[in-house]
N, CA, C, O and CB atoms as a CASP TS submission, in Angstrom:
PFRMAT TS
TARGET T0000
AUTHOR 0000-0000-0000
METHOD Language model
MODEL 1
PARENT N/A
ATOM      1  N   UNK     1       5.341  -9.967  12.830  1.00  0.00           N
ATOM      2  CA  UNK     1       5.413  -9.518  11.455  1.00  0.00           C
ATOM      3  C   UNK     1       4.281  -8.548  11.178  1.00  0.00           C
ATOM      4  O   UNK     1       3.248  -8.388  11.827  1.00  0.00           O
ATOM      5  CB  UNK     1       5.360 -10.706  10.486  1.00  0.00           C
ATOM      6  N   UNK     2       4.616  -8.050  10.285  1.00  0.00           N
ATOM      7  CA  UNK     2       3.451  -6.639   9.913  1.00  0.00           C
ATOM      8  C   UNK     2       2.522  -7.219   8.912  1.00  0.00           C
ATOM      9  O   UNK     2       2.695  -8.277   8.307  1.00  0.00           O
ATOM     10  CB  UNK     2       4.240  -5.046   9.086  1.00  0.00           C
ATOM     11  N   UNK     3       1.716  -6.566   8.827  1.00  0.00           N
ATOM     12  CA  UNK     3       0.969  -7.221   6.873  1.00  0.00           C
ATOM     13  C   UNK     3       1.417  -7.093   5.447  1.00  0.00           C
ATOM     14  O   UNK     3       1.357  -6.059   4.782  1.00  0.00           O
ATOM     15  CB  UNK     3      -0.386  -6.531   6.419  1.00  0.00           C
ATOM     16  N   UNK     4       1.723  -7.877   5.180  1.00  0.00           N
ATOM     17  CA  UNK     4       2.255  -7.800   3.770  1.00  0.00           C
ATOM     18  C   UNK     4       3.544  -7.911   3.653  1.00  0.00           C
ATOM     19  O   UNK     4       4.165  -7.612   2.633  1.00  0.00           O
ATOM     20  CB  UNK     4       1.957  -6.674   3.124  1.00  0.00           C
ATOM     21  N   UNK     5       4.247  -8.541   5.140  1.00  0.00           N
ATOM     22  CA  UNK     5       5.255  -8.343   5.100  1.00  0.00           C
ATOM     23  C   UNK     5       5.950 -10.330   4.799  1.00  0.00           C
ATOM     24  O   UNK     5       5.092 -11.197   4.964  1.00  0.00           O
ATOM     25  CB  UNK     5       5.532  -7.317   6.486  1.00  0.00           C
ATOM     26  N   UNK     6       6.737 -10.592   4.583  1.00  0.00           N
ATOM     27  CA  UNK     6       7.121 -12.288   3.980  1.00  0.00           C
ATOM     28  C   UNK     6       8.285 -12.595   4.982  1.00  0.00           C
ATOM     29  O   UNK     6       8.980 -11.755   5.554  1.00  0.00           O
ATOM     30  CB  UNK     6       7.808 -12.452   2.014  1.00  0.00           C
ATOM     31  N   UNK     7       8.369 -14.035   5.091  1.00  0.00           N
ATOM     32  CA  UNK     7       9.743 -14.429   6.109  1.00  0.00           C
ATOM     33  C   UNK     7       9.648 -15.827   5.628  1.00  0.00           C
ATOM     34  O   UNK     7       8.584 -16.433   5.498  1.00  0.00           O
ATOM     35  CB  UNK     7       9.636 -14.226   8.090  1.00  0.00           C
ATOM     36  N   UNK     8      11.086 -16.406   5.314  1.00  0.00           N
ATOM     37  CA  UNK     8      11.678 -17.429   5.367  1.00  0.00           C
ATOM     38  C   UNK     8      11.746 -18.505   6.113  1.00  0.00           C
ATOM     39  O   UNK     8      12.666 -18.347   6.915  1.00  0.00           O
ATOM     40  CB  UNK     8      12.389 -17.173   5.324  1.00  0.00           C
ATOM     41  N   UNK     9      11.165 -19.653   6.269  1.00  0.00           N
ATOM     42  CA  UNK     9      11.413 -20.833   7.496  1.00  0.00           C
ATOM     43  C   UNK     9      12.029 -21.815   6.490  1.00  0.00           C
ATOM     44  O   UNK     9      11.818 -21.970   5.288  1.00  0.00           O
ATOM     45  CB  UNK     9       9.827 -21.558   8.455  1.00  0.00           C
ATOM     46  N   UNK    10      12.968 -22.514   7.466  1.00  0.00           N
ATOM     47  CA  UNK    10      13.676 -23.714   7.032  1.00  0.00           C
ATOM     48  C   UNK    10      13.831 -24.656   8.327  1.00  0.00           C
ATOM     49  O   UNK    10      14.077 -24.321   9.485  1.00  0.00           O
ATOM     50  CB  UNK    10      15.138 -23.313   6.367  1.00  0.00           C
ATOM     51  N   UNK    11      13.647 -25.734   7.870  1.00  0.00           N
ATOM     52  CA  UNK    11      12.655 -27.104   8.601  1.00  0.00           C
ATOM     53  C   UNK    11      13.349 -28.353   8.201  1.00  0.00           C
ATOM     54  O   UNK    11      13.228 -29.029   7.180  1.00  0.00           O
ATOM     55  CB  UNK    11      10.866 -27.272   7.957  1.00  0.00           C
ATOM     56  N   UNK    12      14.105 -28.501   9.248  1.00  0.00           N
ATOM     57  CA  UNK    12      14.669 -30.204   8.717  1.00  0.00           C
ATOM     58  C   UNK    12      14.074 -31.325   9.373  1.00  0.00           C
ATOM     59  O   UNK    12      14.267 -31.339  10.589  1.00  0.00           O
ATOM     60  CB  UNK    12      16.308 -30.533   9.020  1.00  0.00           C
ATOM     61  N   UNK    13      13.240 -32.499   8.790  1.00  0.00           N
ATOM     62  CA  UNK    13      13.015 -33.274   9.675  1.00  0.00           C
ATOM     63  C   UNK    13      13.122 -34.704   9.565  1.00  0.00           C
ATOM     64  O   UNK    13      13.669 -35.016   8.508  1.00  0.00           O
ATOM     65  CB  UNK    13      12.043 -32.982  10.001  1.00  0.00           C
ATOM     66  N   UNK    14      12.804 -35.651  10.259  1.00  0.00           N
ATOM     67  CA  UNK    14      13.051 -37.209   9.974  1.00  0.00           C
ATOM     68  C   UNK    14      11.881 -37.579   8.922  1.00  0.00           C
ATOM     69  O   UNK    14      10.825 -36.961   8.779  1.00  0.00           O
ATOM     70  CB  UNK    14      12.930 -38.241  11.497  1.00  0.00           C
ATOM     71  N   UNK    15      12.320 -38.759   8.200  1.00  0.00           N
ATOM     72  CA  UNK    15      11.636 -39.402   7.085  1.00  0.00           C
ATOM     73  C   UNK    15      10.190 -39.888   7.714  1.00  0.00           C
ATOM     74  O   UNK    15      10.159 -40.773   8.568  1.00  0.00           O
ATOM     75  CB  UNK    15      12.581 -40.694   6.460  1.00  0.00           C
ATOM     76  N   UNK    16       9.003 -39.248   7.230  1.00  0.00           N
ATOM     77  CA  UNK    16       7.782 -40.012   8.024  1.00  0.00           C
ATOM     78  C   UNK    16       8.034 -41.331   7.148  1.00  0.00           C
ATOM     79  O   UNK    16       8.908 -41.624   6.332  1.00  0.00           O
ATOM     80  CB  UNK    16       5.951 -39.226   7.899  1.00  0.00           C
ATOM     81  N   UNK    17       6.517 -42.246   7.825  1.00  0.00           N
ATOM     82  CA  UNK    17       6.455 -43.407   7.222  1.00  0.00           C
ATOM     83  C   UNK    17       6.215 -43.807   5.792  1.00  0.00           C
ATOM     84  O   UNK    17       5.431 -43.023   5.259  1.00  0.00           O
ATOM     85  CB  UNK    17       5.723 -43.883   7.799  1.00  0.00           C
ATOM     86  N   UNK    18       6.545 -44.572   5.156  1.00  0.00           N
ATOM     87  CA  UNK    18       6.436 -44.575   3.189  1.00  0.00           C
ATOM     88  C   UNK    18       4.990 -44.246   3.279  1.00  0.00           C
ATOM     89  O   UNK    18       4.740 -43.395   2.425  1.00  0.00           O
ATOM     90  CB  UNK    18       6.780 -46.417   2.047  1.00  0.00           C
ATOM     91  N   UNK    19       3.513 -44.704   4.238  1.00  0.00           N
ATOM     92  CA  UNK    19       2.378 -44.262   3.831  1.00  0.00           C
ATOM     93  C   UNK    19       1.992 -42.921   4.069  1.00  0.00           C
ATOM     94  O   UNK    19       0.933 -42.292   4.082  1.00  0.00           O
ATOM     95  CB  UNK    19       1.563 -44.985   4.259  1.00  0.00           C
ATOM     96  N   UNK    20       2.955 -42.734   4.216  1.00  0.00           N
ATOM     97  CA  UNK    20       2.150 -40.868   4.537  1.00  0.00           C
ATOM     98  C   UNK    20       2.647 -40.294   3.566  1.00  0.00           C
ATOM     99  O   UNK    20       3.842 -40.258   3.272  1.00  0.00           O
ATOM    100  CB  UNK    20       2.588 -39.755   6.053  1.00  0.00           C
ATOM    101  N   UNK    21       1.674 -39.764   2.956  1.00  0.00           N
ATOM    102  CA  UNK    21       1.774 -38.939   1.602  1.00  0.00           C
ATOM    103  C   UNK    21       1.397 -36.734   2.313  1.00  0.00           C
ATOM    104  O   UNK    21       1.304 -35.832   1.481  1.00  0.00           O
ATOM    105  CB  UNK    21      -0.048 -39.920   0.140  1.00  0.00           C
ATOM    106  N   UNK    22       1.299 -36.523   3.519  1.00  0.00           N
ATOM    107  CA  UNK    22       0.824 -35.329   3.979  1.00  0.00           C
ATOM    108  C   UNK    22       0.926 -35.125   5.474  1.00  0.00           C
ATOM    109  O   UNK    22       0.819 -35.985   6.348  1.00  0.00           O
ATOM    110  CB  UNK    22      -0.487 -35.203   3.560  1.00  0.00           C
ATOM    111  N   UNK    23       1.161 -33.790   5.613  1.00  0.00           N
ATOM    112  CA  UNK    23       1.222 -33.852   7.301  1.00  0.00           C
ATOM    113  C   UNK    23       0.579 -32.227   7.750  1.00  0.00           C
ATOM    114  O   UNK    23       0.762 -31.170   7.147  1.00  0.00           O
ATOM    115  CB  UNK    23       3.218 -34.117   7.983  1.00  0.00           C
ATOM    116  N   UNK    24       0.074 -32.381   8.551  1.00  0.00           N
ATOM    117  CA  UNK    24      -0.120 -30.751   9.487  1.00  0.00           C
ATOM    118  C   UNK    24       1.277 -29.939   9.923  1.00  0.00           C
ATOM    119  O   UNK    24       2.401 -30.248  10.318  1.00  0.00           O
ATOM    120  CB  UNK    24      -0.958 -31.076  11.202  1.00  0.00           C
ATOM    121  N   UNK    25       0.741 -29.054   9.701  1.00  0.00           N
ATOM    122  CA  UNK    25       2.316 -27.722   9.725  1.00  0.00           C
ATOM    123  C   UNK    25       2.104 -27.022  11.075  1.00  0.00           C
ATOM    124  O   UNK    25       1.704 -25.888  10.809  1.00  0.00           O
ATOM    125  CB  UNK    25       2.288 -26.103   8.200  1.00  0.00           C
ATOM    126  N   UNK    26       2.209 -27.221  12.682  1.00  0.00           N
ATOM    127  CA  UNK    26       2.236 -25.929  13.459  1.00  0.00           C
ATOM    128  C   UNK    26       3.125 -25.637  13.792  1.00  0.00           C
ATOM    129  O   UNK    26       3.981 -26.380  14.272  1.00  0.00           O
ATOM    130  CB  UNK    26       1.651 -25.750  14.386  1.00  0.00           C
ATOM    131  N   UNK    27       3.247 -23.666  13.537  1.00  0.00           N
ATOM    132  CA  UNK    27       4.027 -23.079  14.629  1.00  0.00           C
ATOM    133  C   UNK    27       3.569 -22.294  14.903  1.00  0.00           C
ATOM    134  O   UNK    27       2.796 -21.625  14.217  1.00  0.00           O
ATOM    135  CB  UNK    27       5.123 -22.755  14.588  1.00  0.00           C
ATOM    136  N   UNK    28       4.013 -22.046  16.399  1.00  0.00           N
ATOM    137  CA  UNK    28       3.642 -21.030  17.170  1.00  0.00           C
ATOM    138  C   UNK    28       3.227 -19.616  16.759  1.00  0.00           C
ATOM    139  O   UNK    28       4.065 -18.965  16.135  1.00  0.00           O
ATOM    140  CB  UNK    28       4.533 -20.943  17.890  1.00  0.00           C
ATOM    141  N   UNK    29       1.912 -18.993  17.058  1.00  0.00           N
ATOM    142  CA  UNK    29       1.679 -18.019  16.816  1.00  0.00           C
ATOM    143  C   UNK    29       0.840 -17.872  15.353  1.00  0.00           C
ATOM    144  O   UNK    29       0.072 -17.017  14.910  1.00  0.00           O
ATOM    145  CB  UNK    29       2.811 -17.465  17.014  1.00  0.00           C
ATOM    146  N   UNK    30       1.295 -18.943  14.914  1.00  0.00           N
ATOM    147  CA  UNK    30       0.321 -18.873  12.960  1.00  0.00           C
ATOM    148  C   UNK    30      -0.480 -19.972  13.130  1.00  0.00           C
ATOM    149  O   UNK    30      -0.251 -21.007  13.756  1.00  0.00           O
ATOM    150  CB  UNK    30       1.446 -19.249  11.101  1.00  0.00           C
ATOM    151  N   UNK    31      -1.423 -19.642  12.518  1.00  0.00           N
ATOM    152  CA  UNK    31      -2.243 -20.936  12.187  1.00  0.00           C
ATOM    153  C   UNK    31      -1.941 -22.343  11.501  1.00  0.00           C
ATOM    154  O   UNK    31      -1.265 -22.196  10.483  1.00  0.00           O
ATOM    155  CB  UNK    31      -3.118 -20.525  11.470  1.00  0.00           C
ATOM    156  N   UNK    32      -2.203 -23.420  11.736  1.00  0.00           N
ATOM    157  CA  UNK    32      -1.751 -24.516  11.259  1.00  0.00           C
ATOM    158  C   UNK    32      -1.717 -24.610   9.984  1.00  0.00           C
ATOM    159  O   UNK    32      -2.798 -24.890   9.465  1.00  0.00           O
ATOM    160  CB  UNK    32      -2.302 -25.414  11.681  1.00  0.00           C
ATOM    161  N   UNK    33      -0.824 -24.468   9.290  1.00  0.00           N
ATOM    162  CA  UNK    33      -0.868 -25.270   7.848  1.00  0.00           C
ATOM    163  C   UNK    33      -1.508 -26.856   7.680  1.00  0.00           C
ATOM    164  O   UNK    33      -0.876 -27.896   7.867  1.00  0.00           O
ATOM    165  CB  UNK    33       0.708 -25.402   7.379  1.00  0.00           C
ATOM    166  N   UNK    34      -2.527 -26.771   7.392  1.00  0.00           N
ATOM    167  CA  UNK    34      -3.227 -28.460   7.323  1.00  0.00           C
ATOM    168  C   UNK    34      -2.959 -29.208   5.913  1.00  0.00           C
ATOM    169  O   UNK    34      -2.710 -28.567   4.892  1.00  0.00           O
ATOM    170  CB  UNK    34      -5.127 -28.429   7.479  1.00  0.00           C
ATOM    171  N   UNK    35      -3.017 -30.322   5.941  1.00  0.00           N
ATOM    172  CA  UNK    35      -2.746 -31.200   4.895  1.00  0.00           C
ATOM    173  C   UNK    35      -1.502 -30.951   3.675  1.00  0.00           C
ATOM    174  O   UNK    35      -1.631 -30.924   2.451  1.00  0.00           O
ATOM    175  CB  UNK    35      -4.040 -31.269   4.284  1.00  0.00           C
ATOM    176  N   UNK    36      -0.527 -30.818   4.345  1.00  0.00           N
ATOM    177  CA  UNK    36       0.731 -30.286   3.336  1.00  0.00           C
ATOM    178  C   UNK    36       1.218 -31.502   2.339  1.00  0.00           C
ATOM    179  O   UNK    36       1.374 -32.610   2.852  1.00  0.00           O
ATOM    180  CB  UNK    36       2.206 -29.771   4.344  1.00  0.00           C
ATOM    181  N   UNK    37       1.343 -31.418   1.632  1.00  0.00           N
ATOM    182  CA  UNK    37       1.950 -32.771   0.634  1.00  0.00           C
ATOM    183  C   UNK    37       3.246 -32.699   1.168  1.00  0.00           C
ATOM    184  O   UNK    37       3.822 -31.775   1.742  1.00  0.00           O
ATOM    185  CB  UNK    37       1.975 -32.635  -1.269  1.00  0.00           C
ATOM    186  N   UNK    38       3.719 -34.201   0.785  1.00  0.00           N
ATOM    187  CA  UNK    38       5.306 -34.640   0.815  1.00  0.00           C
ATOM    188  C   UNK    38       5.211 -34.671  -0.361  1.00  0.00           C
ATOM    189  O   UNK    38       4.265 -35.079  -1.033  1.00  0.00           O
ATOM    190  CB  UNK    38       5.959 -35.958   1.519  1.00  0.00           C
ATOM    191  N   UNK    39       6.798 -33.970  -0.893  1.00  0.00           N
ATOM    192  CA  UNK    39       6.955 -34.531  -2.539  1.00  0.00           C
ATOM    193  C   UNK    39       8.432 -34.655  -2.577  1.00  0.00           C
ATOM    194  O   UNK    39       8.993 -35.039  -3.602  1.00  0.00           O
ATOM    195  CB  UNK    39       6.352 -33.370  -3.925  1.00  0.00           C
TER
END
């Protein structure tokens, strides 16, 4: 991707456990998204 430029991800995944309220985001090539809320 260029700078300034935006892209779409869509992400299906299994139910974490009822105590997890947050999770780390990696993909390849970007930096980790850390501490993401579940809502």
């Amino acid at each position: 991707m260029k700078p300034q430029q935006t892209a779409e991800l869509f992400a299906t995944f299994g139910a974490p456990p009822t105590d997890v309220t947050a999770v780390d985001l990696a993909i390849p090539q970007i930096p980790v998204f850390e501490n993401v809320p579940l809502g």
